[in-house]
N, C-alpha and C positions, 0 to 999 in steps of 0.2 A: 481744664488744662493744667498740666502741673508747672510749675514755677521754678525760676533758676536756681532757688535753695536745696527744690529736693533734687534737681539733678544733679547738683554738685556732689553731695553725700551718696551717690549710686556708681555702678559702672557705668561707663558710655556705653556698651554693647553686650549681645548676652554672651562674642566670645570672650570678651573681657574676664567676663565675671567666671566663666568657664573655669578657663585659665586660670585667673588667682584662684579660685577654689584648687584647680589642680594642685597649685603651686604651695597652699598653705596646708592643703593637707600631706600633701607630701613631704612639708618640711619637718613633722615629728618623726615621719618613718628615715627620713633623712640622717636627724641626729642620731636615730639610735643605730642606725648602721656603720654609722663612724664611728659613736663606742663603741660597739661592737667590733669595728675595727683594731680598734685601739688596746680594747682589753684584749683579742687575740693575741693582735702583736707584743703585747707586752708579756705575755703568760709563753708566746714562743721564745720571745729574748731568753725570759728567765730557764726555761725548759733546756733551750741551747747553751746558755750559760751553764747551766749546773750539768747538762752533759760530759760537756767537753771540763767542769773542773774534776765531777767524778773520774772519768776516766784516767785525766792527770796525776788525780792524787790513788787513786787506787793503784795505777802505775808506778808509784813511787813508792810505794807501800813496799811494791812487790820488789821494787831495785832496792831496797832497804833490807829487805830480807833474805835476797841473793847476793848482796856485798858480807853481810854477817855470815853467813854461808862461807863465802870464800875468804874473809879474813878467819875465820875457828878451821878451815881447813888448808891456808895455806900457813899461820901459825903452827899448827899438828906435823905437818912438811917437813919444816923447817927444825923442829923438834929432833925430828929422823936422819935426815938426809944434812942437815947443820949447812945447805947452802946459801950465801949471802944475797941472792938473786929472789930470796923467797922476801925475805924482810924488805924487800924495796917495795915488791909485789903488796907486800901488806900495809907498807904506809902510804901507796896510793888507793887501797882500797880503804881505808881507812880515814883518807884525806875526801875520799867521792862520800863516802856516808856520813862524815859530818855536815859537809855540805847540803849534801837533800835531808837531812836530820835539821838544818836550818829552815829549810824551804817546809818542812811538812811540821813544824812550829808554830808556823803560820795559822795552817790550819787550826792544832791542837796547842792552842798556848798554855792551856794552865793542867794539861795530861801530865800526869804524873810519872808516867813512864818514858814520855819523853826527858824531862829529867834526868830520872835514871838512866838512861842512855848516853846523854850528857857527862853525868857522871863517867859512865864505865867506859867512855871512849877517853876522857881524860887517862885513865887507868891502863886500858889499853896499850895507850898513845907510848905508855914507856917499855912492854916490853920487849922494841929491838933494843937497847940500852942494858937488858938486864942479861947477867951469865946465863951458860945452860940450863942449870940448875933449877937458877930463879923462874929461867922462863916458862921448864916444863912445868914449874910449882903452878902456876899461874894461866895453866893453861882451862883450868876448873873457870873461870871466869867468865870463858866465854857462854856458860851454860842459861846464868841468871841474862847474859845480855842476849844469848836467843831470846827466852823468856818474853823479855820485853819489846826485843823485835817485835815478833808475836802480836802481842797484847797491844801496841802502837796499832798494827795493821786490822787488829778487829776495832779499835777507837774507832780507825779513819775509816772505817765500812758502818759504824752507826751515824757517823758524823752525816755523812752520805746519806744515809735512809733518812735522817733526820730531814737535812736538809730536803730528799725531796717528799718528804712529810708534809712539811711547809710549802713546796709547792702547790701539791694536791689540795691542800688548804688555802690553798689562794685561789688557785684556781676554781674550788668551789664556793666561796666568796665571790667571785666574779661572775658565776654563772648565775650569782642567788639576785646579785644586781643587776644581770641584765635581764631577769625575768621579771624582776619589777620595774625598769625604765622600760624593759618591752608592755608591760600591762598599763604604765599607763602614759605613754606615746601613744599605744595604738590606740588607747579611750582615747586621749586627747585628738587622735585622729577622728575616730567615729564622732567625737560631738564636730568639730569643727565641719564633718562630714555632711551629718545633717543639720548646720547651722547655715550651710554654704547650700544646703538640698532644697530648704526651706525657703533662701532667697530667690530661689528658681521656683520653687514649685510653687508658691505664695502667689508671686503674678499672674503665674499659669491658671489656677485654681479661679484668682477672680476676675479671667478673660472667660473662663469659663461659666462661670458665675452671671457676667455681663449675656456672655450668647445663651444661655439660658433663659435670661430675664428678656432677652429678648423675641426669644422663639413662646415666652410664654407670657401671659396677661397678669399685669400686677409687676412687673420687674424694672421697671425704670425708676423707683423711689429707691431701690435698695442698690441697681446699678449707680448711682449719683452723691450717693451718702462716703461710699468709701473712694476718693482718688487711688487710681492704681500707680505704684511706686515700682520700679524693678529697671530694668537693662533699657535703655532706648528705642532695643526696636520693638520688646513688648510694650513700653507707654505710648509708641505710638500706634499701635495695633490696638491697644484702649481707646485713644482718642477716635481713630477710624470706627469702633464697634459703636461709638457714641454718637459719633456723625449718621453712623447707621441706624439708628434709632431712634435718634430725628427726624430722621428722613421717613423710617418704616412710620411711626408715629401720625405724621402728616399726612400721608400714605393711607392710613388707616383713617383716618379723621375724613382725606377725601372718601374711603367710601363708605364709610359711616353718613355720608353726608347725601351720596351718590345713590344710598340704598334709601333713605330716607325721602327722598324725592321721588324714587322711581315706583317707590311704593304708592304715593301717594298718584302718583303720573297714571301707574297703572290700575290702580284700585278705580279711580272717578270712572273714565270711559268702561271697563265692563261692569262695575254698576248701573251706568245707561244702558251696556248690551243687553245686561239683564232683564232689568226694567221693561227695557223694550220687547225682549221677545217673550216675556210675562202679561205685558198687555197686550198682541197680538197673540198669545194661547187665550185672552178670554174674551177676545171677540171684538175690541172696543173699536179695530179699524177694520169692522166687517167679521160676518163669518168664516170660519177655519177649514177646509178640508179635511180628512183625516190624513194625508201625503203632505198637507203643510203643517199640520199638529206634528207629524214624526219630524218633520224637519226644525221645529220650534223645540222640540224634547231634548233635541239632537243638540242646538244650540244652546240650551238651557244648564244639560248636563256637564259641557265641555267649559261654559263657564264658570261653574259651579266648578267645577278639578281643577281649570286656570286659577280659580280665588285661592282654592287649596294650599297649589302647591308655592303662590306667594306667600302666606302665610307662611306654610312651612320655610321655607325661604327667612322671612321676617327673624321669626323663632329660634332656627340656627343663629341666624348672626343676633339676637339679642344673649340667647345663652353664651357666647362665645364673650360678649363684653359684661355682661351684669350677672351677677351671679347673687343675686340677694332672694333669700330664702326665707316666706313665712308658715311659720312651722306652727300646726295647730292640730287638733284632738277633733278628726273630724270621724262621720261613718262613711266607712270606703265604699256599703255599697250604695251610696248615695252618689257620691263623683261618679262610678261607674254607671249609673243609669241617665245621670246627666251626659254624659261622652256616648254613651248607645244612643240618647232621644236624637243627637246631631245626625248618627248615620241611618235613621230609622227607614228613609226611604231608599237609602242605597242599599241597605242590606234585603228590605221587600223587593226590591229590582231584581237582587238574585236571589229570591226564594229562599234564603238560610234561615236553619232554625237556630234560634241563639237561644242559650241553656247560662244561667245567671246566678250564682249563690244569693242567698239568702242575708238582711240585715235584720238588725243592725250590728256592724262589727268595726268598731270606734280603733282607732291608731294615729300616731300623732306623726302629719305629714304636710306637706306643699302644696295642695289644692292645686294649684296652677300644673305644677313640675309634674307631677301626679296624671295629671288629668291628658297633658300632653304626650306622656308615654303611650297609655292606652289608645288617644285617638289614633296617634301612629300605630298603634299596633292592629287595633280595628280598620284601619283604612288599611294595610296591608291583608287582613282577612278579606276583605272586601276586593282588594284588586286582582290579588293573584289565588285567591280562594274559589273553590270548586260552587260553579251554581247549583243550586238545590241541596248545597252543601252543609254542614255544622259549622256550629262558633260556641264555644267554650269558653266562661270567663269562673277561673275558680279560685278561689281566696282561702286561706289558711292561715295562723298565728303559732307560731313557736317561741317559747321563754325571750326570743331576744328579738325576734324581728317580723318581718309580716313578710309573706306570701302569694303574689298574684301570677295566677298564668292565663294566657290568654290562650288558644287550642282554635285550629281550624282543618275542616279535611281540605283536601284537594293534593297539588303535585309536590312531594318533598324536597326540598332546601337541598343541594345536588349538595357534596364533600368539598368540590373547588370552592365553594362561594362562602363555606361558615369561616372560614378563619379571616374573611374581609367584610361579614357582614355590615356591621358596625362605624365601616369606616363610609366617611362622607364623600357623596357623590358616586359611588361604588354602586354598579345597576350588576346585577347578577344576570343568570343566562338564561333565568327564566323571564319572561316578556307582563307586563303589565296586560290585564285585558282592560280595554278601553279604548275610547280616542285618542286619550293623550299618553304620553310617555309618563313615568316619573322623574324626579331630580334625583333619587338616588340619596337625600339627604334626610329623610323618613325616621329610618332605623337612626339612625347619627344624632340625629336631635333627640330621639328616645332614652339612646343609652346615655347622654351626658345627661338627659335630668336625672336618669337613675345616679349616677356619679355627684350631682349634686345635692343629693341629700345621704349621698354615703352608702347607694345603694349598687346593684349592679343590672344588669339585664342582661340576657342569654338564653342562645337556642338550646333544647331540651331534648328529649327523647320522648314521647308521648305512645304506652301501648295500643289508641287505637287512631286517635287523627295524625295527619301527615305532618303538620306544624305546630309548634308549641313554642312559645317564648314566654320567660319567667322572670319575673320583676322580686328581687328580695331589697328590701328595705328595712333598715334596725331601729329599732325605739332609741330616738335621739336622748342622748343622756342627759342633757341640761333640764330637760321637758322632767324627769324622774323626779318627784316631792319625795320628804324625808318622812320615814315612818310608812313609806308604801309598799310591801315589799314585791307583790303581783301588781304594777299596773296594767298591763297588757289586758287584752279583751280575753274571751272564752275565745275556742277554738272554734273555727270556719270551715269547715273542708270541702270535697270536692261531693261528698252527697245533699249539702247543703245547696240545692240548685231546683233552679224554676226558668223553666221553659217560657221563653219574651217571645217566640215568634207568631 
């Protein structure tokens, strides 16, 4: 159960946690879009400001050099015509161009041509004052001060480019910095992204973790080791799986418990069936008809499949909880004729001739795990196998692993049934010949011993009987001494065989 400390340090809920992830990852993309605001806006200021001064100053340029214009041409006039309406004319144009000559000073303070314009409007300034004479002398003056008009008016159009020189320069200044508060806001997004991904996923992973351990054997030491930490309503979705697994647990334990009794329950009394209809086939309470002999055979046989298929029974649910493996360097066809001597009279019942490779062929394997494949697979020859039929047991070694197939004729394994063969309790569409039914749990038990020693089992293709299933098994690595570099036996194959029937 977690404890008030770590619930404090967590969010209460996972939309909690949603949210502030929302909200903190949003907050770098946040600030950079306000700078980004901000240095727009200020780069517009500036772009509008320097519009609207170019325009002004360029415009005054141009008033600048349309008043000198009209003072050198209404001086020239005035020269001709000697009327005293010209000279008024020209000291208000003269009085308008000192003045924007102040204003665009501003601008150009240390232009040297402003100056001189300075100068020559002082100069200027006295020819209504001077005779005819003087004036027309003087009228060469206005030449030098176009000139400089001029030369003022290209100033204030560099001054301009300059200036917006300088903008463009700022403005790429600004774009250089918001590519790197954009590069790394958005990293600072992306970690915070999967820092906030990982407090969600974290939980998740080991609810997952937990139903795992639960759906599989061995997982409750590694479910309990780590407390799950995260949003409220996954700790308590932890706690619930925990509760669940106490429960499955006990669950399990009653029938661990339930099989262990009933095994025993059922085992005693048909061993007395047994018994008993063993001693009445040999006479000891009178003699037998031959119609009570079938009828003792009958019983005899059914009890015999009844012990089976508890066993098998048994065997499933022990493979399912113990998994411990002793691994040794036995000769396979030694197990294999131990597993045939069990079915020896069921297989003479149906007249099969069984065909057996040849020993000895040494591989290092589970004697027990081993031995339980084949009888499954033999007692499947045997139920659903054609009477007066074959049985094929044939073994092979390749560089890494061993080889056994077991081969029966009679009715092939239909398409619908191979992709479920395997699984438990699963009776396919073809029927068992016998009294009793099967449990279906045969093959299931077989392929997991295959799986517990790392091996597999599976239906085959077989060019002349109808059935074939093939057990591979790998030379267990630990088993492997130093300085061997072939342990494996000589090869076994499928002409290596001697007819048992």
């Amino acid at each position: 159960m977690t404890t008030a400390v770590t619930r404090r340090w967590r969010p209460r809920s996972l939309l909690q946690l949603v949210l502030l992830a929302f909200l903190v990852v949003m907050l770098p993309l946040a600030v950079l879009m306000i700078q980004a605001g901000q240095a727009l806006s200020e780069l517009s200021r500036l772009a509008d400001v320097s519009a609207r001064q170019a325009v002004e100053e360029t415009r005054r340029a141009r008033s600048l050099g349309a008043l000198a214009l009209e003072m050198e041409r209404g001086a020239r006039q005035y020269a001709v015509v000697e009327q005293e309406g010209l000279l008024d004319i020209f000291d208000e144009r003269l009085a308008e161009f000192r003045q924007l000559l102040a204003q665009q000073r501003r601008l150009l303070p240390d232009d040297p041509h402003v100056a001189a314009l300075e100068e020559a409007l002082d100069g200027l300034a006295e020819l209504p004052d001077l005779p005819l004479e003087a004036f027309k002398a003087r009228l060469e003056d206005f030449l030098p001060f176009a000139e400089h008009t001029e030369a003022m008016r290209q100033a204030t159009n560099r001054r301009i480019d300059e200036r917006i020189d300088a903008i463009s320069a700022r403005a790429e200044d600004v774009q250089i910095r918001l590519w790197w508060q954009t590069a790394a806001l958005v990293s600072a997004s992306l970690v915070l992204m999967l820092l906030f991904t990982r407090l969600i996923i974290h939980p998740i992973r080991q609810l997952e973790g937990r139903i795992l351990g639960i759906g599989s054997l061995g997982g409750d030491t590694e479910r309990h080791q780590s407390p799950l930490k995260g949003p409220a309503e996954l700790v308590t979705l932890g706690e619930r799986l925990d509760w669940l697994a106490s429960r499955l647990d006990d669950l399990e334990a009653q029938k661990q418990q339930f099989l262990r009794h009933m095994s025993h329950e059922l085992k005693t009394p048909l061993a007395s069936v047994r018994e008993g209809s063993s001693l009445l086939a040999d006479g000891v309470a009178g003699e037998v008809t031959p119609r009570q002999r079938e009828i003792l055979d009958l019983i005899d046989t059914s009890g015999r499949e009844l012990q089976q298929l508890i066993e098998q029974l048994l065997d499933y649910n022990l493979l399912k909880h113990s998994r411990q493996l002793d691994i040794a360097r036995l000769d396979v066809a030694t197990v294999v004729k131990e597993v045939l001597a069990k079915h020896r009279l069921a297989l003479d019942n149906k007249e099969m001739r069984v065909s057996c490779f040849h020993g000895p062929l040494t591989w290092a394997l589970d004697a027990t795990a081993t031995a339980r494949v084949l009888d499954n697979l033999i007692s499947n020859a045997v139920a659903y196998g054609e009477d007066g039929g074959e049985l094929e047991i044939r073994a092979r070694t390749l560089p890494d692993r061993l080889v056994i197939e077991v081969a029966n004729s009679g009715e092939p394994i239909v398409e619908e049934d191979r992709e479920r063969l395997f699984e438990a309790f699963y009776q396919g569409r073809v029927r068992r010949k016998g009294p009793l039914k099967g449990s279906g749990i045969g093959l299931s038990v077989a392929a997991d011993c295959a799986r517990l020693q790392q091996g597999r089992l599976e239906l085959v293709d077989d060019p002349r009987l109808a059935v074939c299933f093939r057990l591979t098994l790998p030379w267990p690595t630990p088993l492997l001494e130093p300085g061997d570099p072939n342990p494996q036996p000589a090869l076994a194959g499928n002409d290596a065989t001697k007819d048992l029937s």
